[in-house]
N, C-alpha and C positions, 0 to 999 in steps of 0.2 A: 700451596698446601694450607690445607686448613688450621692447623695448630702451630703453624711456623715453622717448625723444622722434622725432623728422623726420631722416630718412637718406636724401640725396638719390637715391643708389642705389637703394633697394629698389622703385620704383616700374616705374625702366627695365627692373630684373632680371623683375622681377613679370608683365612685358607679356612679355620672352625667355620666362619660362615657358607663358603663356598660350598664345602662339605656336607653343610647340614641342605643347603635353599638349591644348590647347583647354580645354572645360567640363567633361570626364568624366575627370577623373584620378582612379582608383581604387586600391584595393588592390595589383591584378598589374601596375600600374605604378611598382612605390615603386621595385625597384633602379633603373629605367631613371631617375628622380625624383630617386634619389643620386647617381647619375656624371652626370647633366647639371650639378646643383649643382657637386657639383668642378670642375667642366670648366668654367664660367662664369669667362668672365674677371674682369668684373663684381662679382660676388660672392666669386671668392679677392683681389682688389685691395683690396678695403674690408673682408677679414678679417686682412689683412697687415700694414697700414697702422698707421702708430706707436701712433695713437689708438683699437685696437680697439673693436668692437661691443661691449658687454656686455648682457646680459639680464636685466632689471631686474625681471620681472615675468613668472610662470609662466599662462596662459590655461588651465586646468583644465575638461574640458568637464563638464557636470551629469549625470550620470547619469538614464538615461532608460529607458523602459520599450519593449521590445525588439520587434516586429512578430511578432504571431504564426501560421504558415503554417498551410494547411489548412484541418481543420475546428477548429482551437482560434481561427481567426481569430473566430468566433461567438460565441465564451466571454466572456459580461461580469464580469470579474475588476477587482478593486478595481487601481489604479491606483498605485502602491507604489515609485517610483526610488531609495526611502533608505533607513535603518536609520529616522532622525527618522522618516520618512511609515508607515513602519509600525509603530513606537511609539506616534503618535498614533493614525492607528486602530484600535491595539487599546488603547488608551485610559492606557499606562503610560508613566513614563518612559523613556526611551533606557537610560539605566543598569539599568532594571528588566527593560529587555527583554534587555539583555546577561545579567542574571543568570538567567531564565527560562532564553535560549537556551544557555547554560555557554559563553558565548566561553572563559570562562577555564580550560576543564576542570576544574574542582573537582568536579561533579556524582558523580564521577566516587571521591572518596574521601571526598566529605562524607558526613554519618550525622545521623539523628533531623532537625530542621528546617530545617537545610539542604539537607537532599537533598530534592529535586522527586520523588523517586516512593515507594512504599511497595511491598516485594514479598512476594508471598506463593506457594508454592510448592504443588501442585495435580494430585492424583493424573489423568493419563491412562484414558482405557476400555480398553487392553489392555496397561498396564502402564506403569511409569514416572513422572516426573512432569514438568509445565512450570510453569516460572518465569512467574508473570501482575506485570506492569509497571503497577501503576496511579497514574498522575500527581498530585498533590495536589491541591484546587478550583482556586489559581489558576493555575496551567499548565493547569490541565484545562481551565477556560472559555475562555483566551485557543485551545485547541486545536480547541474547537466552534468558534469562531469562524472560526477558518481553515478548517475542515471544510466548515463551513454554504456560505461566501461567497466560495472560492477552490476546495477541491477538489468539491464537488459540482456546478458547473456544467460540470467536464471531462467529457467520455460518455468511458466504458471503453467495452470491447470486451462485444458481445452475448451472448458465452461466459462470461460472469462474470456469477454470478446469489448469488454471498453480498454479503452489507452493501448492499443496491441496494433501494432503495424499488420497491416493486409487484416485487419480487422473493422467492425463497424458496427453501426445500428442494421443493417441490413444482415449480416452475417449471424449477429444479434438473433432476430426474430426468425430465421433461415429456416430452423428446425421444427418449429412452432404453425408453421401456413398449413392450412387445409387436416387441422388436428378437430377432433369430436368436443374437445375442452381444455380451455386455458388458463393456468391461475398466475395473475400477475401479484407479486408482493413486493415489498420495499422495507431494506433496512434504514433504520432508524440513526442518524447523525453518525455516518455511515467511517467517513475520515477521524472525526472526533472522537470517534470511540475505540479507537487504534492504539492502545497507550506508547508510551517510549520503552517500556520492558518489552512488550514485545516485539519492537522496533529491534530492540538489542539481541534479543534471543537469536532474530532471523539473522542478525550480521554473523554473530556467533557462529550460527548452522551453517552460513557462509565460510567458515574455517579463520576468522577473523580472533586475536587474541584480545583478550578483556580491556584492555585498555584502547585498542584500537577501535574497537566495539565501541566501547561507550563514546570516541569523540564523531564515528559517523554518526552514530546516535543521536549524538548533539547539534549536528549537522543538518540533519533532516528530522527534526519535531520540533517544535516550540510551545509555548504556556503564555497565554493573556494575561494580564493583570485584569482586576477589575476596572479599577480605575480605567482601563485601554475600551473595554466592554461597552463604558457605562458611557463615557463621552459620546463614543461612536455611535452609537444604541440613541441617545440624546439628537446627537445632529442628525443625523440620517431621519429621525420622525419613527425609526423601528419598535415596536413592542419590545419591554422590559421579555428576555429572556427566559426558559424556564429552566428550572434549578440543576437539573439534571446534564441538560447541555452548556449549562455553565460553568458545571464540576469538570465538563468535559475539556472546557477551552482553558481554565486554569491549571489546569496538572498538563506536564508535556504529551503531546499528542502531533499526528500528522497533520499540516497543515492544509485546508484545503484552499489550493493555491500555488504551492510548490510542484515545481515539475518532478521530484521525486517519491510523490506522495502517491499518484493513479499506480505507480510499478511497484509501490511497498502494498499497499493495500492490496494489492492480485496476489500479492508471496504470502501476505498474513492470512488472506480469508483462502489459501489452498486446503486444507482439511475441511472445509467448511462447504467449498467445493466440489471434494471428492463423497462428503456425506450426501451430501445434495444430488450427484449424480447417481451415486449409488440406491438412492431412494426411487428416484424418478424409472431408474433401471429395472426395479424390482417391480414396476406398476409397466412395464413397455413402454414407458415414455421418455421423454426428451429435458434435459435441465441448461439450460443458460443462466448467463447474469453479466448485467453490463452494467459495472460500476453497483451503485446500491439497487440496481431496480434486478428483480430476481424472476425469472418465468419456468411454469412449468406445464409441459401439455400433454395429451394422452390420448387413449379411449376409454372403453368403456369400463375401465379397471378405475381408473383416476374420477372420471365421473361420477362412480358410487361411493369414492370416500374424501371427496373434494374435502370432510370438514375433518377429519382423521388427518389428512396431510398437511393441512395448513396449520393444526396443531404440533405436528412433526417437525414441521419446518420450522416453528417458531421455539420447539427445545431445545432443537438441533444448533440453532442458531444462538439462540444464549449460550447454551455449552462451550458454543467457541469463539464468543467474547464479543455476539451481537445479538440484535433486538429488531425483532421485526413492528414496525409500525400499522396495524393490524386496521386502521381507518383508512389504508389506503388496496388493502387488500380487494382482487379484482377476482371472479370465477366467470370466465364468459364461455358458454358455452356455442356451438355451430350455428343455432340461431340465432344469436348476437351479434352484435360487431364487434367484432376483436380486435383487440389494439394494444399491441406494443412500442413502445418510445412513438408517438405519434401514428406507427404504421398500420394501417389497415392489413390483417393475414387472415381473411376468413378461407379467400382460394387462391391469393396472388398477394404478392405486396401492391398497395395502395394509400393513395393519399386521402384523405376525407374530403368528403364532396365538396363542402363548405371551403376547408382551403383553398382549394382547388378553382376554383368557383372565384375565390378573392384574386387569386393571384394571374390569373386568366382577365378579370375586368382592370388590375390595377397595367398591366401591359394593352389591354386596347383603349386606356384611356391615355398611356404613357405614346400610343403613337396618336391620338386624336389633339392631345393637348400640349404635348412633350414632356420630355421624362423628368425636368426639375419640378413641376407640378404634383408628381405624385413622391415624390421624396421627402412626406413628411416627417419621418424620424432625426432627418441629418447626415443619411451616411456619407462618406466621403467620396466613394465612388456608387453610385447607387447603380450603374450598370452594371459592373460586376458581382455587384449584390445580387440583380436583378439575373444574369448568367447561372450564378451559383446553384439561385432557386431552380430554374428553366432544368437547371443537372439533375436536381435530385429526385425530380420526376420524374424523368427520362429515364432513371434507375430503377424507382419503384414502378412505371407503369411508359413505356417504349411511347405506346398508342397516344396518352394524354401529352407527354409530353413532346411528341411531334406537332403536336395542332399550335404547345405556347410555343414552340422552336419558329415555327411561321411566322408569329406574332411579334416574338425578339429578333427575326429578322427582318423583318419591317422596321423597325428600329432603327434597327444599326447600319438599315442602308444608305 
């Protein structure tokens, strides 16, 4: 009991309230709940009184795991009220799990085996470079594990086909072949710009309580130093950074590099996707997006307002906490070549001549000359390198790649 022991008042008071609120006293009745309190004779006589009340004893409710609306109500998610309960299931101490998740922000200026991630810096295909964030074994594993058994039972949105099992670049561009016009655009520092608030909301929405929240939270984003930026950024030969994606990588954010980072990104940018498709919908066209690259395609509705929509897309998209990169912004229309993630879709998926072309001479030189000759990159097994390629052909186009399938079999015999 809260005051330690039997106060003959609080019973008679207990029944004035019952009387006045009945069984459903909720939230939007608290003020009405305080001025009755006041107002109670009852209640101010026995707080007045020589021998005040005192409160002996704080009732702390447990923390509990929060009712999840919609379709998340379906989601079988591990069951998590505590910092302890999610310590244990991921099988570390509490204090272990504080250090993983950087309660204390150190993460943050530690260096060599303190710091949780390793970075390395990584030329871009048309210039530039990105910083890749990769976590160390054991934050990595604890990070599969919330991957596995937390975020992959949440469904994203059907517009999002990167990191998605029975998904692909194929499935990607699926919708988009043999369309009158195509617009490709590209968000801007796409993971970086994911904060850790909104990281935390999504656990929240998850039915997670606040403090559980904030240590997945912790779990999966991290924050650069500079100091970490500027070495790396040094060694690597990279251009000095701009300001903007550097505010990105110091404040906590998803890492791009973490295996929990492609499954947060599809649950954050879901409104983003449902705006997006609702657009595309209202013009009779088709919306995808695999990872930051965003396509939209149509007829002749989308064709007369290519420059309407790609201003659309680009409000739409600030609004919900991104930024379209508008130099990389593509409108191809049927007399074009179209091309999404590398693929040719003007009436089939296809590869570009020119690849195609390379990777057809690099196989009849590989059976003229043998195949360590043409391995000038180093791969370790460059046959199944060379296999992999001979596939993805054979995906995009049967015909083409039956002629290299000859060719690697010659090979291999």
């Amino acid at each position: 009991m809260a005051l330690g022991r039997t106060h003959n008042w609080i019973r008679p008071f207990v029944q004035r309230l019952f009387r006045q609120f009945g069984s459903r006293l909720g939230h939007p009745q608290r003020q009405a709940l305080v001025e009755f309190i006041r107002s109670d004779a009852g209640y101010v006589v026995a707080w007045d009184a020589s021998i005040q009340p005192r409160i002996r004893r704080y009732s702390l409710a447990s923390p509990a795991m929060a009712p999840r609306a919609g379709a998340l109500a379906a989601c079988a998610l591990p069951a998590l009220p505590t910092p302890g309960d999610l310590a244990e299931w991921l099988g570390v101490s509490v204090g272990r799990l504080d250090w993983y998740a950087d309660r204390r922000g150190m993460n943050r200026v530690a260096e060599g085996n303190l710091c949780h991630y390793r970075y390395k810096w990584i030329p871009k295909r048309h210039g530039g470079h990105r910083l890749v964030e990769s976590p160390k074994p054991g934050l990595c594993e604890i990070q599969r594990k919330i991957l596995h058994e937390i975020l992959d039972p949440v469904s994203v949105h059907g517009a999002a086909h990167g990191f998605r099992r029975d998904h692909s670049c194929l499935t990607y561009v699926g919708p988009h072949i043999g369309r009158q016009v195509v617009m490709r655009m590209d968000l801007r520092d796409f993971f970086g710009s994911i904060p850790a608030q909104r990281v935390n909301a999504l656990f929240r929405k998850l039915g997670y309580p606040e403090a559980t929240a904030a240590a997945l939270t912790g779990l999966c984003t991290n924050r650069v130093s500079n100091a970490a930026i500027n070495a790396h950024s040094h060694s690597s030969g990279a251009p000095r950074i701009a300001w903007l994606e550097r505010r990105n990588l110091v404040a906590p954010h998803l890492p791009q590099g973490a295996p929990t980072s492609p499954a947060l990104a599809n649950l954050c940018a879901l409104h983003l996707d449902f705006r997006l498709a609702g657009l595309a919908g209202s013009l009779d066209g088709n919306y995808t997006r695999y990872a930051d690259d965003i396509a939209l395609s149509g007829g002749e509705s989308l064709r007369r307002s290519t420059g309407r929509i790609g201003n659309l897309v680009a409000a739409i998209a600030l609004e919900e906490g991104f930024e379209v990169n508008h130099r990389k912004t593509r409108i191809m229309q049927s007399s074009d070549r179209q091309i999404l993630t590398g693929i040719v879709i003007n009436d089939r998926t296809n590869l570009r001549r020119a690849e195609y072309d390379r990777l057809k001479a690099t196989l009849y030189n590989c059976v003229r000359f043998g195949i360590d000759s043409q391995n000038r990159d180093g791969h370790r097994d460059y046959r199944a390198h060379l296999r992999g390629r001979v596939n993805y052909v054979r995906q995009l186009n049967p015909s083409r790649g039956e002629k290299l399938e000859r060719l690697l079999q010659q090979l291999e015999a």
